[in-house]
C-alpha positions in Angstrom: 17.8 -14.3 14.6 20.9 -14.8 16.6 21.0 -11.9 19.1 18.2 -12.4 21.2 19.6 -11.3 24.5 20.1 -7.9 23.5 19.9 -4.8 25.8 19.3 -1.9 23.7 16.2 -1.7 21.8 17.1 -2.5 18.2 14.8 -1.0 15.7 15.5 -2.3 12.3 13.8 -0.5 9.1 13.9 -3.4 6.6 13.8 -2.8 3.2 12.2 -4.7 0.6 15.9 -4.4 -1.4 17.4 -6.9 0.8 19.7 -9.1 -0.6 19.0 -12.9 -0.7 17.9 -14.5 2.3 20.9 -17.4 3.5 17.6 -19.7 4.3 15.9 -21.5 1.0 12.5 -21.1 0.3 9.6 -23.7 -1.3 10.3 -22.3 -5.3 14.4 -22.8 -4.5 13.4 -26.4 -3.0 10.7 -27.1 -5.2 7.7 -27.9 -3.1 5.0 -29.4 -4.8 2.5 -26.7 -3.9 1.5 -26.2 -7.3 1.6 -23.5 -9.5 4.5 -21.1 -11.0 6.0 -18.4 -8.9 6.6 -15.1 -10.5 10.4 -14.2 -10.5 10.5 -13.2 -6.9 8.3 -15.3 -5.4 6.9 -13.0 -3.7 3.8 -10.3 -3.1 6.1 -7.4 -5.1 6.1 -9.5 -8.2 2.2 -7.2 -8.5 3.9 -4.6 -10.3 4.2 -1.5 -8.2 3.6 -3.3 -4.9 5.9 -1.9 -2.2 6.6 -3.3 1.2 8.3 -1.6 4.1 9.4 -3.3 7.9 10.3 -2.1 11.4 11.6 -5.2 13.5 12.0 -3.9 17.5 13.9 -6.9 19.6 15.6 -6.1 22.5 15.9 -7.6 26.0 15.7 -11.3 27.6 14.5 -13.3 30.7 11.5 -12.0 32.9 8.7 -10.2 31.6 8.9 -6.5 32.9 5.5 -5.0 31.3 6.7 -1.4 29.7 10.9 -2.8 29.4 10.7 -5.7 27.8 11.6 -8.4 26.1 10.4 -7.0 23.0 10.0 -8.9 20.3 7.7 -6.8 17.8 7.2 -4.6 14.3 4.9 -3.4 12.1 4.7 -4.2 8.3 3.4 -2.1 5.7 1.8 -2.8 2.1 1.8 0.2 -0.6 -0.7 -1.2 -3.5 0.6 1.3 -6.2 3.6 2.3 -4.1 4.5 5.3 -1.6 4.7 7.5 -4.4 1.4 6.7 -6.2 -2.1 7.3 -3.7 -4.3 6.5 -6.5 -6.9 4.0 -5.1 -7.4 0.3 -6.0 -10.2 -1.7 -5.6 -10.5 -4.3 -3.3 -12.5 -6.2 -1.1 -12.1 -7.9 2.3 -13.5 -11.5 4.0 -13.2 -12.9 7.6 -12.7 -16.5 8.2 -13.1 -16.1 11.8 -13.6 -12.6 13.4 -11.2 -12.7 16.4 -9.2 -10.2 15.0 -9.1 -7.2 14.3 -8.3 -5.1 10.3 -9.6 -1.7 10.4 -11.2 0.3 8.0 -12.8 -2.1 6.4 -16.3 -0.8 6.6 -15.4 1.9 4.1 -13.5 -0.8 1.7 -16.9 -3.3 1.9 -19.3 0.3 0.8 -16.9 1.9 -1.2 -14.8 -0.8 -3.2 -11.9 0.7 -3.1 -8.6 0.7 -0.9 -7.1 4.0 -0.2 -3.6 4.0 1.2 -1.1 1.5 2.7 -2.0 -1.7 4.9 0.0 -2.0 8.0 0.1 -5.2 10.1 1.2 -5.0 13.7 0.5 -7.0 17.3 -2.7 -6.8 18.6 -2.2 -4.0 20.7 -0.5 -1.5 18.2 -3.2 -1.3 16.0 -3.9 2.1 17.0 -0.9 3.9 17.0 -0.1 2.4 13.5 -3.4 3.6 12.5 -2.6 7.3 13.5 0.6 7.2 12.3 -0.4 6.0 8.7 -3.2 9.0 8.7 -0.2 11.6 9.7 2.3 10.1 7.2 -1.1 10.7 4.3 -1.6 14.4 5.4 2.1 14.9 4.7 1.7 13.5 1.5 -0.8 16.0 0.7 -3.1 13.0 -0.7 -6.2 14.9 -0.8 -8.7 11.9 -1.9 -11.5 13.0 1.6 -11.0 14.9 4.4 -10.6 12.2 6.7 -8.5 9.3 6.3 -9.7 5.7 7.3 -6.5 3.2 7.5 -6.5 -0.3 6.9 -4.3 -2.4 9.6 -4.7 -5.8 11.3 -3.0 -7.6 14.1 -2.1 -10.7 15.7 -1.3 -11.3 19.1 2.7 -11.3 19.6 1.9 -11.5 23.7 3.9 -14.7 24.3 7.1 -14.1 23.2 6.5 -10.2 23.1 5.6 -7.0 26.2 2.5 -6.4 24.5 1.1 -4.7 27.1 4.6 -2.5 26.9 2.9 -0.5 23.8 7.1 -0.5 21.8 5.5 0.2 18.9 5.8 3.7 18.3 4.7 6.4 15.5 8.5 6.8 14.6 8.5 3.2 13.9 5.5 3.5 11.6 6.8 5.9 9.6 10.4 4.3 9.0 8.2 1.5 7.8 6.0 3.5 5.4 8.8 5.3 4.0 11.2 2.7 3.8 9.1 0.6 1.4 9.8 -0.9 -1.5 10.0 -3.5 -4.1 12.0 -6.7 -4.3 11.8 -9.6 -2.3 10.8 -8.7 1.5 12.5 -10.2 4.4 10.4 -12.7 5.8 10.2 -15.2 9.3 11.1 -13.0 12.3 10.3 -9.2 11.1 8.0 -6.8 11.2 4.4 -7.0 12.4 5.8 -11.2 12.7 8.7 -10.9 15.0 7.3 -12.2 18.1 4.8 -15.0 16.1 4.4 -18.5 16.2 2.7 -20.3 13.2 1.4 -24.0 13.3 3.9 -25.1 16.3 6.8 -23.5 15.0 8.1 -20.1 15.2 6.2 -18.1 12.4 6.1 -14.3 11.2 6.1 -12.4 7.5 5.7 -15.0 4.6 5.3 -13.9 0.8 4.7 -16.4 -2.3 3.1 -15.6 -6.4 1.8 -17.6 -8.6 1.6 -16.4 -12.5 -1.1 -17.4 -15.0 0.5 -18.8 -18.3 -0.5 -16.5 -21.1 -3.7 -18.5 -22.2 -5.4 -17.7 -18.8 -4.1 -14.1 -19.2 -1.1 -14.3 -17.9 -1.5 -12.7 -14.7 0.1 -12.7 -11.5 -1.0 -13.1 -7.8 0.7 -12.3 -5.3 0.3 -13.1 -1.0 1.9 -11.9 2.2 1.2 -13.8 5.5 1.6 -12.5 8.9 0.6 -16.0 10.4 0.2 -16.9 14.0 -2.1 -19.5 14.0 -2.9 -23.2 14.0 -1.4 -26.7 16.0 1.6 -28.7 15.3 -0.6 -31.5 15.1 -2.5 -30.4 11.9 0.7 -28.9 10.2 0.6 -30.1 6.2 2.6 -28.6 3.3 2.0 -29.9 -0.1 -0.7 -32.6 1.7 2.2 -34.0 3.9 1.3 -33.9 7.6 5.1 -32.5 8.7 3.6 -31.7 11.8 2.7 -35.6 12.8 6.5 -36.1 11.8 8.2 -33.7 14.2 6.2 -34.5 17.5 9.4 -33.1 19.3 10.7 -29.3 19.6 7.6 -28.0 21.1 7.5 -24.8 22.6 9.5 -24.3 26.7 11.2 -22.3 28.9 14.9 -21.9 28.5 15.5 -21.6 32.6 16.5 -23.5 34.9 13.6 -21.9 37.3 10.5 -24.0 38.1 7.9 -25.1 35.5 5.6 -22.2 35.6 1.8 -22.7 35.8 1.1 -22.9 32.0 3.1 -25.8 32.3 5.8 -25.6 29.3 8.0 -27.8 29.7 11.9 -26.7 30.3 14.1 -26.8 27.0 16.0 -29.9 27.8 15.1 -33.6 27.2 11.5 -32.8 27.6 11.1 -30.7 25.0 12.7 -32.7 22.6 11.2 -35.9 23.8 8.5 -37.2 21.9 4.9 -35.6 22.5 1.5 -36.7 21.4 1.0 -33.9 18.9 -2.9 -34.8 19.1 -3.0 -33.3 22.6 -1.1 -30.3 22.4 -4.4 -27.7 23.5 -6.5 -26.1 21.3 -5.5 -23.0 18.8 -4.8 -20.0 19.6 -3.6 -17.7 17.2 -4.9 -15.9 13.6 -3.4 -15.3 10.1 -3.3 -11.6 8.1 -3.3 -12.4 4.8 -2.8 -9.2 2.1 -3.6 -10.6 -1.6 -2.7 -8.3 -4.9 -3.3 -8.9 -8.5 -2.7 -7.3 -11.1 -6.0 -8.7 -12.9 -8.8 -6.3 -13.6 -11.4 -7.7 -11.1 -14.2 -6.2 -9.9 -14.5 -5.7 -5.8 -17.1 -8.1 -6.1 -15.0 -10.6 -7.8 -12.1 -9.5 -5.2 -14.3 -10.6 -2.5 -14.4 -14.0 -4.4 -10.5 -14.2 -4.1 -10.1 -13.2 -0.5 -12.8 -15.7 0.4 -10.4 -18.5 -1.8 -7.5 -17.4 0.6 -9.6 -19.8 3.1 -8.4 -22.8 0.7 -4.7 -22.3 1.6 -4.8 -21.6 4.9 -6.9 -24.8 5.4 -4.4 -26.9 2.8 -1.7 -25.6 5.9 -3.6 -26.6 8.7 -5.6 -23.9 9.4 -9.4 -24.2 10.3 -10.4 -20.8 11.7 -10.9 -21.4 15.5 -12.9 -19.8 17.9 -9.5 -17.7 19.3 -8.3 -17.6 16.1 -8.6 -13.9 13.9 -8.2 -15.2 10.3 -8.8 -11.8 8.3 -7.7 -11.6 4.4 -7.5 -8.4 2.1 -7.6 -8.7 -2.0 -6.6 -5.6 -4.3 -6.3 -5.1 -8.0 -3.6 -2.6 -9.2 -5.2 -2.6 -12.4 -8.0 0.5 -13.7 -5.6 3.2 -12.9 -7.7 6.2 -11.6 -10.8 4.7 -11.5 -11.5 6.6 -8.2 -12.7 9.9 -9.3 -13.9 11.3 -12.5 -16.1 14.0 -13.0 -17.7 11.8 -15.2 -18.9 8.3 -16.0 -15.2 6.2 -15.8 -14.3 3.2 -18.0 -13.2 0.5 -16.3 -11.9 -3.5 -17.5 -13.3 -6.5 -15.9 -12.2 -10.3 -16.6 -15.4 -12.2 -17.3 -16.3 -14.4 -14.0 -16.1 -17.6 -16.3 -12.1 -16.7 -16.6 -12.0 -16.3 -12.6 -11.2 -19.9 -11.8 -7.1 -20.3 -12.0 -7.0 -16.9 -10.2 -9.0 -18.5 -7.3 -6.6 -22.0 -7.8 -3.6 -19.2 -7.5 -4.7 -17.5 -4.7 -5.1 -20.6 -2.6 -1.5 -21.9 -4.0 0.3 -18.3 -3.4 -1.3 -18.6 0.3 0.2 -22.2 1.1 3.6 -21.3 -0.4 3.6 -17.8 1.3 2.9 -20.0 5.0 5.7 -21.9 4.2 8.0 -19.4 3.2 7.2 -18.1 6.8 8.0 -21.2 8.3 11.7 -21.9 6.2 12.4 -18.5 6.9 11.9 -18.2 11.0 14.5 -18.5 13.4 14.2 -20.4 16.5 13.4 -17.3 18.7 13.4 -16.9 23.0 11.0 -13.9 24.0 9.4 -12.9 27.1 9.8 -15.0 30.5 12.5 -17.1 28.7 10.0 -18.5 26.1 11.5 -20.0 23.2 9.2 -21.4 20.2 11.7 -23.3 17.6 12.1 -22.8 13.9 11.0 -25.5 12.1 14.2 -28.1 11.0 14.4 -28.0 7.2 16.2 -31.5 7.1 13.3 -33.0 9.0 10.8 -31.3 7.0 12.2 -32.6 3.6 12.2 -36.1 5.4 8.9 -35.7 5.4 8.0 -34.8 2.3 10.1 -38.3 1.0 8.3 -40.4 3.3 5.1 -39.6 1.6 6.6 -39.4 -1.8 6.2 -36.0 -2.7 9.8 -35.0 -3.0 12.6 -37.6 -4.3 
């Protein structure tokens, strides 16, 4: 992100057609995460999964609550599409619970996911929520008189006016209807434009992994919106990249007194060495949305969002106290399952063929943290806060130190 001092709101609609990203991601540098990506990489390699964006940045310097700087979105996930409202099953799991994902009490009794996810900041959840149930009633998807949305958060207030409320229903709906497949944009978009993830600058990340054909051949797919975790317990492929890159910690890019949460101004000090060990405790939480294309169960689906635990903790992650670590599974297959005025048919993989889809889900979860990372720019938000992108060359340093890349 280069234009970061901009002073008209910019409100981007993202589409999921965007062409290549300029910045490699772990399948084009080969990170051994493990696994095989699908051919995109990415969450859309579920067939049918569509994903739509709406990245708001605009203004720089003081915090003025209601003006700005915003640095903000909201990112949507159609299971079968925008075009298709028949239901999925799914099932959800919480890590930690400071967090927020609506509308899971009807997924948990039900077992089924009915509409779009949307991810925002902490403080849009609402007005995304309304916004998807007003976008439904247009589409005339009769499935119950009410509609009960699914959409989680994570708290942009850092580098974002969260308290401004920028999100808006117009922005919503650009996302919704903007959706589709290909490879999303990921790092500073959407619902992950003002994020920070694991010390660096964080935001949308999507990975697959595909089943060779003796295991069935199917595919998992993940999208992150991750703001969580310490530099300090950083890994990525078992390399602790965070103990290598002590420097570029988060600061103030003024020359105005240190302020009282004592960041340190972006000069020598914040490139100086720091003891990465003593850097607070975490604050911050991960949205992770996982699709499959494997006929599971919603029980079994509960089984693979509680494996998306496995990944986040392989990245750092150990779901603390202020941290809102919520994951959602789907299955895209048993088409219209939902309603029958009969008994329905339905496929289910045996639980004794569940294991490589659990291995996937934790390696699809890793790879889709790291493609957030690559992908971030080094960003300056709110009160001249600027969180820095993690440095690729450093990174791959890294990974040769411990001998896990030549």
């Amino acid at each position: 992100m280069r234009a970061l001092a901009l002073t008209a709101l910019l409100a981007v609609a993202v589409t999921s057609r965007a062409s290549a990203q300029s910045k490699p991601r772990e399948n084009d540098l080969k990170l051994p995460i493990g696994g095989v990506p699908g051919p995109l990489d990415a969450i859309t390699d579920v067939s049918g999964v569509e994903v739509g964006q709406t990245t708001l940045i605009s203004g720089s310097g003081k915090l003025v609550v209601g003006q700005g700087p915003v640095r903000t979105g909201v990112t949507v996930v159609h299971p079968r599409g925008k075009a298709n409202a028949d239901p999925v099953f799914a099932a959800w799991f919480t890590l930690n619970g400071n967090g927020e994902m609506t509308g899971t009490t009807w997924v948990q009794e039900s077992g089924y996911l009915e509409g779009p996810i949307g991810i925002t900041n902490t403080h849009s959840v609402g007005v995304v929520r309304d916004a998807i149930i007003k976008w439904e009633v247009t589409q005339k998807n009769v499935l119950q008189p009410w509609w009960l949305p699914v959409v989680a958060e994570t708290y942009d207030g850092n580098l974002n006016d969260i308290n401004g409320f920028h999100v808006k229903e117009d922005h919503v709906l650009s996302a919704l209807n903007s959706a589709a497949g290909g490879l999303p944009k990921e790092g500073v978009v959407g619902g992950g434009t003002g994020m920070t993830c694991l010390g660096f600058k964080g935001g949308i990340g999507t990975a697959s992994r595909k089943l060779p054909p003796q295991q069935g051949g199917y595919t998992v797919g993940v999208l992150v919106q991750c703001n969580f975790g310490l530099r300090r317990d950083l890994r990525i492929a078992g390399v602790p990249v965070g103990e290598e890159i002590p420097d570029l910690v988060a600061c103030i890019a003024n020359n105005e007194p240190t302020p009282s949460n004592n960041r340190p101004h972006c000069d020598a000090a914040s490139r100086g060495s720091a003891d990465v060990s003593q850097l607070g405790d975490e604050q911050g939480s991960i949205i992770v949305v996982v699709a499959t294309d494997a006929p599971l169960m919603p029980h079994q689906l509960k089984r693979i969002a509680t494996r998306v635990s496995v990944g986040v903790g392989r990245q750092g992650g150990f779901g603390g106290n202020s941290s809102g670590d919520i994951f959602i599974a789907f299955s895209t297959a048993n088409t219209k399952s939902w309603s029958s005025d009969s008994v329905t048919s339905v496929r289910m993989l045996t639980n004794d063929r569940i294991t490589p889809l659990f291995q996937a889900t934790a390696q699809a979860t890793e790879a889709a943290i790291t493609n957030a990372l690559l992908a971030a720019e080094t960003t300056t938000g709110a009160n001249d806060l600027r969180v820095y992108a993690m440095p690729l060359d450093r990174m791959l340093a890294a990974m040769r130190k411990y001998g896990r890349m030549k």
